[in-house]
C-alpha positions in Angstrom: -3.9 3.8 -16.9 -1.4 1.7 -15.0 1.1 3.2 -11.8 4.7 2.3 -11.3 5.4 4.8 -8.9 9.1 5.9 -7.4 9.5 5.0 -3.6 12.1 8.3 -3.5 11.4 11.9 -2.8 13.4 14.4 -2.9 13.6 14.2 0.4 13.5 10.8 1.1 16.2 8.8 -1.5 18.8 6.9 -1.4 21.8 8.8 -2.0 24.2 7.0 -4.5 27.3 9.2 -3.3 26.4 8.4 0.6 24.1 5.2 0.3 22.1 4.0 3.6 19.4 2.7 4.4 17.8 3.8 7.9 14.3 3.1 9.5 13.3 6.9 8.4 14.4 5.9 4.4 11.7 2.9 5.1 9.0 4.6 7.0 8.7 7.5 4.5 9.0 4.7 1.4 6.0 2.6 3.7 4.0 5.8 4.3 4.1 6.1 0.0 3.6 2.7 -0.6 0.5 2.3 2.2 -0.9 5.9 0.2 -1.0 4.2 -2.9 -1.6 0.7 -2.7 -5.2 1.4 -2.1 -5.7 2.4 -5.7 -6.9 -0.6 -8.0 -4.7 1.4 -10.8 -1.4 0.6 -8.9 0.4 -1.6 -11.1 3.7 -1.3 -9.2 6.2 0.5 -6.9 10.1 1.0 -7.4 13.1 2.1 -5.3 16.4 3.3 -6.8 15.8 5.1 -9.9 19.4 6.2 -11.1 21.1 5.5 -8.1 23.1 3.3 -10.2 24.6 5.6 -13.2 28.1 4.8 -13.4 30.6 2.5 -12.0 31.8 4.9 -9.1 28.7 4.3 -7.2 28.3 1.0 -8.2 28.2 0.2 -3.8 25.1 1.9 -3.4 23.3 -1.2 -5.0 22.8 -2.9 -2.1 21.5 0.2 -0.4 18.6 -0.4 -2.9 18.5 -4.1 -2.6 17.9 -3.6 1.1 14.8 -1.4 0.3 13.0 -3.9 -2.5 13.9 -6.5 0.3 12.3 -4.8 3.5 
């Protein structure tokens, strides 16, 4: 069995109404990623599930891009 885990918490997301994308957002998405990439069964790691729904919040894209990128 294969991971492709969610960078976002409920805590820690971007939020597609008010996107950023601080140094705490990327600590607690490193903290995840440093967890999990230990384990041979980690296949792959993904930020911005359904940010992206529906054309108002269409902006918060590059908030996303910004994470997959740093």
């Amino acid at each position: 069995i294969y991971l492709i885990l969610d960078l976002a918490t409920v805590k820690a997301n971007i939020n597609r109404d008010s996107p950023q994308w601080a140094l705490s957002l990327f600590d607690q998405y490193k903290l995840t990623i440093d967890a999990f990439s230990k384990y041979p069964n980690t296949l792959a790691f993904f930020a911005g599930n359904e940010v992206n729904n529906n054309k108002s919040n269409t902006p918060a894209s590059s908030f996303v891009k910004a994470a997959v990128r740093d």
